[in-house]
N, C-alpha and C positions, 0 to 999 in steps of 0.2 A: 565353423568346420563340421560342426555337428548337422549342418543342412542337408550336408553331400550323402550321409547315412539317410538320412531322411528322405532324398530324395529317390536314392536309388532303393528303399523302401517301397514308396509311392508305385512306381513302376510295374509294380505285381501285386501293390494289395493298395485297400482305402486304409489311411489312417487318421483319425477326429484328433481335434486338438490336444485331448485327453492324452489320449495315447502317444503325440509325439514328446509332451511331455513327460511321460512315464521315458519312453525311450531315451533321452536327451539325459534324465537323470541316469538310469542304470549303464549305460556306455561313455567310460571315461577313454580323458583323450591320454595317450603315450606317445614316447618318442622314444626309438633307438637307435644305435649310430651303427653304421657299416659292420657286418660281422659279429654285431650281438645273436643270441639266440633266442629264442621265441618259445621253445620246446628245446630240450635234447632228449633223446634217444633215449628209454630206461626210466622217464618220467612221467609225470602225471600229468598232462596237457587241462590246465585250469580253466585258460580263457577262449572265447571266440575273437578273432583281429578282425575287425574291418580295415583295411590300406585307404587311408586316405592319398598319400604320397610315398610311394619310393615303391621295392624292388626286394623280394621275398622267397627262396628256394626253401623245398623240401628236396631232401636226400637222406640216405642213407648208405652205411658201410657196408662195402663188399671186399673181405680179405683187403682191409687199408684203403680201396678204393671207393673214392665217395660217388655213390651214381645219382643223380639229380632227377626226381620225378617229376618235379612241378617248379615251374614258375609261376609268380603272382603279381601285380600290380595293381595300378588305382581300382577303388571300386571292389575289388574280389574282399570275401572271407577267407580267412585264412585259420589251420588250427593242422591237427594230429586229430581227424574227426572219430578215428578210431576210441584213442584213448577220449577225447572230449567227453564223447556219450556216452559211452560203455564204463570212464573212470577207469579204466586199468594204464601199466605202461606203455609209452608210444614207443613203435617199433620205428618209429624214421627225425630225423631233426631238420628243424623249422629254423631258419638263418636269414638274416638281413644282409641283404649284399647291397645293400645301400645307407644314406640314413633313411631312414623313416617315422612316418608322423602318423600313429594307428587310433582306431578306435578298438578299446575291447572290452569286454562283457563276463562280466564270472558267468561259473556253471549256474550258482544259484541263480543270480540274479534273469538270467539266459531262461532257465526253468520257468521262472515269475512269471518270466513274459505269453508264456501257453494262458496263463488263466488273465493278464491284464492287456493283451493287444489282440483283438478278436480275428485276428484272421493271420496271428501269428506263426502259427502250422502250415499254414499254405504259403507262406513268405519261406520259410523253413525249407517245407519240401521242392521248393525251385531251384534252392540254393544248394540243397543235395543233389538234384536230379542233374544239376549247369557243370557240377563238381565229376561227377558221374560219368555226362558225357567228356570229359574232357580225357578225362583219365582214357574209355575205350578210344575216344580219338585218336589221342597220342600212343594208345598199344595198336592200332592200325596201319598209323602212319610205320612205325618200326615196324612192323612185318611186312608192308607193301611198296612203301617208298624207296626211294633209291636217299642215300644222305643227300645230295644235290636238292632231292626234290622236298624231302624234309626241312630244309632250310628254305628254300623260294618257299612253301608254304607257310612255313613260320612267318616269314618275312611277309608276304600278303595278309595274314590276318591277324598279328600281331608286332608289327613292326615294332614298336615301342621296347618289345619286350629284346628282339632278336639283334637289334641298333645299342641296346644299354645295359646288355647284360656281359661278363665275366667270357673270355673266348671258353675256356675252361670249366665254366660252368652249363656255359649256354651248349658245347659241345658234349657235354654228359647227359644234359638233357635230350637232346637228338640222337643219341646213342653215335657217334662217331668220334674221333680223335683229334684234341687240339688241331692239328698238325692241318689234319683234313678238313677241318672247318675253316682254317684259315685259306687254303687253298682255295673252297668252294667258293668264298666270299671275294676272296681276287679274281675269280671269273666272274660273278655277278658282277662285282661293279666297277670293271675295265670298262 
């Protein structure tokens, strides 16, 4: 399990044997089931997740309602990057809306890895920059898109995500209404 880390490592930096060992140790495997939480809201965001398998939102409360910023799946990091780094309270909660099988990483141990995996900052700042763009993507698509087209877009470049997620959830994310997401999705695929 611990390969898939490894691999999707590889992809942006070199790592020696050394180093996949140092890795392999500091990153244990978890699981959680549907609807556990990963972060809440008012705490202290401890680990970094790698998603090996399943299906991961951020959101937070707005007057009772819960707005979805982000979806995650296979391969992504996942955290409250704010509180991670910085150690203060996370302003948003991190939920499994699946089961899922994680990889994750203390702060410490996270820290180590600057001074034991030598090109560990540049694997880092990819993983902020991927995070980064994602986030203005998705504030673009919501000010430019029609919902229609937020969804076919979703659905072209993340199908996985748009096919197996929560109507409810996946609709908070898109900024549009259960109601309306179901409708857009019965013209799609009539």
């Amino acid at each position: 399990m611990k390969t898939i880390l490894i691999d999707t490592l590889k992809e942006k930096i070199n790592i020696s044997d050394k180093e996949k060992v140092v890795l392999t140790d500091y990153f244990q495997i978890t699981t959680k089931k549907k609807n556990e939480y990963l972060v809440n809201e008012g705490s202290s965001s401890s680990y970094l997740y790698f998603i090996i398998d399943g299906y991961v939102r951020c959101f937070f409360n707005n007057d009772g309602n819960e707005i979805t910023t982000q979806i995650s799946t296979n391969k992504d990091f996942i955290t409250s990057f704010e509180s991670f780094l910085n150690n203060n309270s996370s302003k948003e909660n991190i939920q499994c809306i699946s089961d899922c099988l994680l990889l994750r990483i203390s702060k410490t141990n996270y820290e180590n890895l600057y001074s034991e995996i030598s090109d560990w900052s540049v694997f880092c700042k990819s993983v902020y920059e991927e995070h980064i763009m994602k986030i203005s993507d998705r504030t673009n698509s919501l000010q430019n898109l029609s919902a229609s087209e937020r969804y076919l877009k979703l659905l072209n470049t993340q199908p996985n995500i748009a096919l197996n997620t929560a109507i409810k959830h996946l609709a908070s994310y898109l900024g549009i209404k259960p109601q309306s997401l179901s409708r857009i999705r019965k013209e799609v695929f009539k």
